[in-house]
N, C-alpha and C positions, 0 to 999 in steps of 0.2 A: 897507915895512911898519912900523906905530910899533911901537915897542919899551916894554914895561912890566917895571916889577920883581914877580916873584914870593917869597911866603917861605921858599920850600920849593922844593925840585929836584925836576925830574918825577919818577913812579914808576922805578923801577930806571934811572934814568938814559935812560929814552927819552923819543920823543915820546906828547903826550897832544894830541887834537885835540878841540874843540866847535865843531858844528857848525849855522848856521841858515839850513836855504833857505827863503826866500821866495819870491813872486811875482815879484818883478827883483831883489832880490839875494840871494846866497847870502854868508853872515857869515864866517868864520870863526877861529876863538883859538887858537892853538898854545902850547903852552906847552915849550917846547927841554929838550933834557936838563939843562941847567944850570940850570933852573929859571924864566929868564926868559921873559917871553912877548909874542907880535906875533898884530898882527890885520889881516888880511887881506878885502878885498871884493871881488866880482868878479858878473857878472851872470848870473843863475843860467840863461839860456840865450843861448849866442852859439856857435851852430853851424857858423862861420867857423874858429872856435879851439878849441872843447872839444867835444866831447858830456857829461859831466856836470861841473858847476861844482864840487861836494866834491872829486873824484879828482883836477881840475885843479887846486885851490887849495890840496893836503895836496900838492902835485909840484909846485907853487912853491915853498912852504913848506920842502921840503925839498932842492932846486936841482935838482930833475930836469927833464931834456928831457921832450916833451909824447910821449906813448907808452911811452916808460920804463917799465920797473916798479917798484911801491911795493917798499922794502925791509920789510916787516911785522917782521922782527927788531926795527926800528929802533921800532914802534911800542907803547907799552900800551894806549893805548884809543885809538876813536874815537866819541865823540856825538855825535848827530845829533837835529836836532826840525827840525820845517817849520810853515811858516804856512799853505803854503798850501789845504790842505784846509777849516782853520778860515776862513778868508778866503771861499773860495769859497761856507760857508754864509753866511757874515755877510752877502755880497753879494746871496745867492738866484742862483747859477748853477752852472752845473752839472746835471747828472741829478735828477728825483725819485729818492728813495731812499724804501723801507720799511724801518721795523725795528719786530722783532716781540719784547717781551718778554715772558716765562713770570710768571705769578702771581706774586703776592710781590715780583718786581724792579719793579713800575713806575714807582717813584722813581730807581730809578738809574740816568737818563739827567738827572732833575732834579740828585741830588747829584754828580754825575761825582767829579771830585776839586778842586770848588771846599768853601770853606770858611767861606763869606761869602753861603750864594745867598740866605738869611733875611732881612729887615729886623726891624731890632728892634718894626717894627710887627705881624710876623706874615705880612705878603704876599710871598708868593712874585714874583721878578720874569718877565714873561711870556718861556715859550723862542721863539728864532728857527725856527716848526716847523709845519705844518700839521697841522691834525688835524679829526677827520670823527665829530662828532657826539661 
């Protein structure tokens, strides 16, 4: 795992995990109690060696045997985000889905929590999304 310097010691002296699964791989950052931090990769499914890629790579990370249990003492947080929901639309597979918004919200699946979706022209840019009349 490479090794990066942090400025700052983890919170109360544990570990802090962020975490990114993806479609093949899952990321992950540790950052030790001493502050430093390692990143770690591992693929987010290989059902030879793990059943979930996060649980197996915070139990590397912390030199555990594979079924062990996590010492959560040892932990302050753990973050987690995924790609692969976002992906699967970008791609178009996956289920149809409906979503059904109440009056008044029907922008907010346009503004989500981007910040940028405006062109300084005025055009909105078109969503990845079917829609019926």
């Amino acid at each position: 795992m490479p090794a990066m310097k942090s400025e700052q010691p983890s919170m109360l002296g544990k570990y802090q995990f962020w975490i990114d699964r993806g479609g093949t791989f899952t990321d992950i950052v540790a950052q030790h109690p001493d502050g430093h931090l390692t990143v770690h990769k591992l693929l987010s499914e290989n059902p030879d060696r793990y059943q979930d890629a996060a649980i197996a790579g915070i139990r590397q990370v912390l030199n555990l045997e594979p079924g062990q249990p996590i010492p959560s003492h040892q932990i302050a947080a753990i973050k987690m985000g995924t790609t692969v929901a976002t992906n699967a639309l970008l791609e178009r597979k996956g289920d149809r889905t409906l979503l059904l918004i109440t009056q008044g919200f029907r922008d907010a699946l346009r503004i989500g929590y981007q910040t940028a979706l405006i062109s300084l022209r005025g055009r909105s840019p078109c969503l990845k999304c079917s829609t019926n009349g």
